[in-house]
C-alpha positions in Angstrom: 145.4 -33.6 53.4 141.7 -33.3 54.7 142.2 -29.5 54.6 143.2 -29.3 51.3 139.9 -31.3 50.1 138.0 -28.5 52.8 139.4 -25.8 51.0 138.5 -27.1 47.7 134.8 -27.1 48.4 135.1 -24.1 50.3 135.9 -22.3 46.9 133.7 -24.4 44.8 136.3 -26.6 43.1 136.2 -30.5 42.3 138.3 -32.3 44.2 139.1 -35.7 44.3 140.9 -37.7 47.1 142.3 -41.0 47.2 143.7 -42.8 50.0 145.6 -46.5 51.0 143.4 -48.9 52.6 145.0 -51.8 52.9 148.3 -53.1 51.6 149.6 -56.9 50.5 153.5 -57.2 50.4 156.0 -54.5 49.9 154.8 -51.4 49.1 156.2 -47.8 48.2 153.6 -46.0 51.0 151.8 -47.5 54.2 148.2 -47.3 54.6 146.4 -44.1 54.5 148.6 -42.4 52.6 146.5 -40.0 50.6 146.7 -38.0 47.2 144.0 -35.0 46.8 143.9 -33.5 43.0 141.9 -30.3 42.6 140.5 -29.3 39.5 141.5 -25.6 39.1 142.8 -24.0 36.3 144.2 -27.8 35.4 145.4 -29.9 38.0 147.1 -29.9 41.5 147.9 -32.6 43.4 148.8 -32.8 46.7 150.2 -36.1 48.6 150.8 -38.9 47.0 149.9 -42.6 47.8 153.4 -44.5 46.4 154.4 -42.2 43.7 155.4 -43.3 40.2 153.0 -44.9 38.1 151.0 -45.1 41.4 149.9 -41.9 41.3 149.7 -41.5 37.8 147.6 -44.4 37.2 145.5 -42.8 39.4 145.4 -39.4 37.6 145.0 -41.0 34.5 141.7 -43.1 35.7 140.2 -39.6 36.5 138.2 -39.2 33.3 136.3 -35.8 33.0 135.2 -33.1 36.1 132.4 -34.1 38.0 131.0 -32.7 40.9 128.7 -35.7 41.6 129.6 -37.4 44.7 131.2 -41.4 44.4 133.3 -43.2 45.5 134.9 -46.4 44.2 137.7 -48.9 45.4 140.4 -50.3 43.3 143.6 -52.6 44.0 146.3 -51.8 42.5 149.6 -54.2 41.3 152.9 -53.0 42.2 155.0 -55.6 39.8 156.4 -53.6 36.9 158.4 -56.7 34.7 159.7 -54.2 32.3 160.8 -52.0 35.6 160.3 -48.7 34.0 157.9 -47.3 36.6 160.7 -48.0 39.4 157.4 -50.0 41.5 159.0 -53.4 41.4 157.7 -54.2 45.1 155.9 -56.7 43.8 152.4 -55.6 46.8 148.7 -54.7 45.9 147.7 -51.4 47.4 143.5 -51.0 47.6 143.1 -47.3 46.8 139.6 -45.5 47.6 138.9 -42.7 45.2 136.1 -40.2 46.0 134.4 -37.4 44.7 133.1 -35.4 48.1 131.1 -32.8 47.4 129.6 -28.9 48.7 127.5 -30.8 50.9 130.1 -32.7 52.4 132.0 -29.5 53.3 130.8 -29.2 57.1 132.1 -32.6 57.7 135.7 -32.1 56.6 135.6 -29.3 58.4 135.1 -31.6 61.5 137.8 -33.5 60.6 140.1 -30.9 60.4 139.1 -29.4 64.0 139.2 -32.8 65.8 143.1 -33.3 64.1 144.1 -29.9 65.2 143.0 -30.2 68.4 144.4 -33.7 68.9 141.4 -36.0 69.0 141.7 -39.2 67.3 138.3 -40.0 65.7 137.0 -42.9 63.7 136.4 -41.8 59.8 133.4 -44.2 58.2 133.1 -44.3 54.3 130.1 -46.6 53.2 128.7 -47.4 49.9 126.3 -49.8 48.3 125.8 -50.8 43.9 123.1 -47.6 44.3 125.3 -44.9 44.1 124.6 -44.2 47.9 127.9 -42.7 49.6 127.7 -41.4 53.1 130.5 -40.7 55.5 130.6 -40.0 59.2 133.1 -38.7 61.9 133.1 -40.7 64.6 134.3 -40.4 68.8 135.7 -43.4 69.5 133.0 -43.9 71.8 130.4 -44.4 68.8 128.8 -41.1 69.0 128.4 -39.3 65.7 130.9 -36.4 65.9 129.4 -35.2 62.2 128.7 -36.4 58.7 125.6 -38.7 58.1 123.4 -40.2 60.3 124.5 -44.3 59.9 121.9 -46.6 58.2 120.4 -49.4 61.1 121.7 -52.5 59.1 125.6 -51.3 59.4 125.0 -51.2 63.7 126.1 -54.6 64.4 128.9 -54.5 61.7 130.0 -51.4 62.5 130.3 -52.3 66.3 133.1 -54.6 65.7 134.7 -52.9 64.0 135.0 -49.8 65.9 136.5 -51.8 68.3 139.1 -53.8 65.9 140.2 -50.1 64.4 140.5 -48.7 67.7 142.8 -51.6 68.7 144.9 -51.7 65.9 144.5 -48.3 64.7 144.7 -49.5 61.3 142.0 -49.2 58.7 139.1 -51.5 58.6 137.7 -52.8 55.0 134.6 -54.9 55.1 131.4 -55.6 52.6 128.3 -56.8 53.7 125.8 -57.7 51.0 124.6 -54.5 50.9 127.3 -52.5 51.9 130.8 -51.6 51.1 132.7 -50.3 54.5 135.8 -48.8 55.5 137.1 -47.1 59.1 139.5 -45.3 59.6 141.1 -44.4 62.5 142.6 -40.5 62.7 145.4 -40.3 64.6 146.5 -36.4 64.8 149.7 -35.9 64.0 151.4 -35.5 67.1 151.9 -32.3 69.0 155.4 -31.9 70.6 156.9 -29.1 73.3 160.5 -28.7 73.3 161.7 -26.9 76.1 165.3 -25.4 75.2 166.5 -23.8 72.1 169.5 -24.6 72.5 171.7 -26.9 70.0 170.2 -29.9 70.6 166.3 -28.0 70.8 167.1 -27.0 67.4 168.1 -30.6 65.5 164.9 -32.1 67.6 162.7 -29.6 66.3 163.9 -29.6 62.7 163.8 -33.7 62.5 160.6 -33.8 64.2 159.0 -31.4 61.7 160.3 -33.3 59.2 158.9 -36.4 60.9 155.2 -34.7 60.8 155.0 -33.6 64.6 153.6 -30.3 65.1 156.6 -28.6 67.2 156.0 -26.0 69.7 159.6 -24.7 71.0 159.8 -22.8 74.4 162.5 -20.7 76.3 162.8 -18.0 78.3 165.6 -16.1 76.3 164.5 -14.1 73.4 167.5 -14.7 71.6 166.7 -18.5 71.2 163.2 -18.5 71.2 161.8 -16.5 67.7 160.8 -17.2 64.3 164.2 -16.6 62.9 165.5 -19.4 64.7 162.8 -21.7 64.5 161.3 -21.4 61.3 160.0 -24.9 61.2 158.2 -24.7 64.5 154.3 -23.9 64.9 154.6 -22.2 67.7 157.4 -20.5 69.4 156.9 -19.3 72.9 159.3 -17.1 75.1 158.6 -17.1 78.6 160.0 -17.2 82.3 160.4 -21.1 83.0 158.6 -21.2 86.4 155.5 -19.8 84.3 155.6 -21.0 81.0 154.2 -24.2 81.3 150.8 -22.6 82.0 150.9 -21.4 78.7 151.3 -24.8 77.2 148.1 -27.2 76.4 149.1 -30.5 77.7 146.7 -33.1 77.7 147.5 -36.9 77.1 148.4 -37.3 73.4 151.5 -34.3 74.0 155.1 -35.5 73.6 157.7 -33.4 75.6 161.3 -32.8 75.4 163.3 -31.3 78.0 166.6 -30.2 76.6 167.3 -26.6 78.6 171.0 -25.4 79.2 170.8 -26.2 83.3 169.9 -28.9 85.2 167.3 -26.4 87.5 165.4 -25.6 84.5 165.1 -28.8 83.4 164.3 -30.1 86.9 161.5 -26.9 87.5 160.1 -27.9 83.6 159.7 -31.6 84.4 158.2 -30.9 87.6 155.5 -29.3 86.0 154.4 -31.4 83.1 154.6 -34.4 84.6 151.5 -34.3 86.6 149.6 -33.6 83.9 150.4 -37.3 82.1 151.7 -36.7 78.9 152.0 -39.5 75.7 155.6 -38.8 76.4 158.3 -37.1 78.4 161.8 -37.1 77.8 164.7 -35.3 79.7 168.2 -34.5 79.1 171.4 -35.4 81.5 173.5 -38.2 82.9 172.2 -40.7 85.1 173.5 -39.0 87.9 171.7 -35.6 87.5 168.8 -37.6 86.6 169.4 -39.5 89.6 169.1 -36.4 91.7 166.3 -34.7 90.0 164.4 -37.5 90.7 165.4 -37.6 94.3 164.1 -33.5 94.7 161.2 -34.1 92.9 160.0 -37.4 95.3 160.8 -35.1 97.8 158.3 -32.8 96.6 155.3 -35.0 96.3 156.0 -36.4 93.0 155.3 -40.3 92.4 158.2 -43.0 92.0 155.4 -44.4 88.8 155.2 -41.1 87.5 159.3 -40.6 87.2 159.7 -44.1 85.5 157.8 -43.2 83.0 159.8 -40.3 81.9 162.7 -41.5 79.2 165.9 -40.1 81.0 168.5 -40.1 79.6 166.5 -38.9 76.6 167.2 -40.3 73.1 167.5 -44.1 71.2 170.7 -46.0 72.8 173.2 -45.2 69.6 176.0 -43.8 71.3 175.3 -40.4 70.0 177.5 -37.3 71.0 177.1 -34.7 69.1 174.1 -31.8 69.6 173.2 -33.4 65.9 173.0 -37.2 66.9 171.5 -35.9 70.0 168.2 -34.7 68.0 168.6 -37.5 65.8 168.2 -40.2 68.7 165.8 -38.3 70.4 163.2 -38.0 67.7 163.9 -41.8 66.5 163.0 -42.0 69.8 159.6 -39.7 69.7 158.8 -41.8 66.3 159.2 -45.6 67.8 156.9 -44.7 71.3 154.3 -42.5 68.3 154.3 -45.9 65.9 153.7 -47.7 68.9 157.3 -49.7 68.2 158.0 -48.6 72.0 156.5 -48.3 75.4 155.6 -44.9 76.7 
């Protein structure tokens, strides 16, 4: 959603962007779920933060254009009586609504070169009853990545917590008695490598799209590695498998499936990405191919720590048979180690 506000200001428009920063109870969207309308030629909206009168309560609080930058923070009520609006969860959502400006267009742009090249940052918004509204794109170190410089008062506050949003990689809301602050931890979405287009390659990468990863599918036959096939894919890469890996940036926020038609090109794959310590890596087979994959690759140097860590066999424990409940358990599995419900 951060490039859509970057392209807004790229061309001039107003935009406005509103996002979840904390929830109370049951809620239609979880926090930072984010809504950006752009004023051109009327409105579009893109996102949404719970839908329903949710959204529109949000539209309709808009008033006129303005290309003045503000911000402001609202909680919203999510128990309709009459039950027209469908929202009967009976939560609070706190939205913060902005107004970024030209000014502010370098920094989005920051934001949307750290996501894409998977580094999770810390986002600070802070405010104060002057109408002063800075942000600032944070390492998770505390080094200013871009944005504003931060004002000496907010140090101390802002120390703790970077290290409570780094922790729980949730969104931090505080007030001082100056200050209004919230940070948010940026979590890119998720960049996975499926090795095999096979049946099952193709499920995984069409539920895993759908679940927000950024899918990269590679193979080393033409036929099963192109655009046609993999429409949904960002990247589709057809190579020899000894080689292909070289091609591939894996650092340690990359998920990877192994899912090739033969037990040696699954073996040669894992062989290669495992040294370099993925977020995740899960391999197709029975437990005794898996067995004796392992056994040739701890003949060849690699580590009995580094092979427990790989998911094998790959996939949530659902029974699943079928090239279709194949993908299905394998990206519920991608999902529960990503949301943290799941060791990696």
């Amino acid at each position: 959603m951060f490039d859509k506000v970057r392209d807004a200001l790229q061309t001039g428009k107003v935009v406005r962007f509103a996002t979840i920063v904390a929830t109370s109870g049951s809620t239609p969207a979880p926090q930072q779920s984010r809504m950006a309308i752009i004023f051109d030629d009327g409105l579009k909206v893109y996102g949404t933060v719970g839908g329903g009168c949710l959204d529109g309560g949000i539209l309709g609080s808009l008033g006129a254009e303005s290309d003045h930058p503000q911000v402001t923070i609202a909680t919203y009520y999510l128990n309709d009586d009459e039950g027209e609006s469908g929202l009967m969860c009976g939560g609070s959502v706190l939205v913060m609504q902005e107004t970024p400006v030209s000014g502010m267009l370098p920094l989005y742009e920051q934001i949307c070169e750290a996501l894409l090249s998977n580094t999770p940052t810390l986002l600070l918004t802070y405010w104060n009853q002057h109408d002063q509204y800075r942000k600032t794109l944070l390492e998770l170190d505390g080094s200013i990545r871009g944005g504003d410089p931060i004002v000496n008062e907010l140090q101390s506050e802002l120390t703790k917590a970077r290290e409570s949003c780094i922790a729980s990689r949730k969104t931090i809301v505080q007030e001082s008695s100056e200050w209004k602050l919230v940070l948010e931890f940026l979590d890119p979405q998720p960049r996975l490598i499926v090795f095999g287009g096979g049946h099952v390659g193709k499920v995984t990468t069409q539920c895993a799209a759908l679940a927000g990863f950024r899918v990269t599918i590679a193979d080393d036959r033409i036929s099963f590695a192109n655009r046609d096939r993999f429409p949904e894919a960002e990247e589709v890469v057809c190579d020899d498998f000894s080689t292909i890996v070289d091609r591939m940036r894996i650092d340690q926020h990359s998920y990877i499936v192994i899912v090739t038609r033969g037990h040696r090109h699954d073996e040669l794959i894992l062989e290669q990405v495992i040294t370099r310590s993925p977020r995740y890596i899960g391999m197709i087979g029975s437990k005794r191919k898996i067995l004796l994959t392992y056994e040739h690759l701890k003949a060849r140097g690699i580590s009995e720590s580094d092979l427990q860590k790989v998911h094998a066999p790959i996939g949530m424990k659902i029974n699943a048979q079928s090239p279709g409940e194949i993908g299905v358990a394998i990206v519920a599995e991608l999902i529960a180690v990503w949301r943290g419900a799941l060791d990696h």
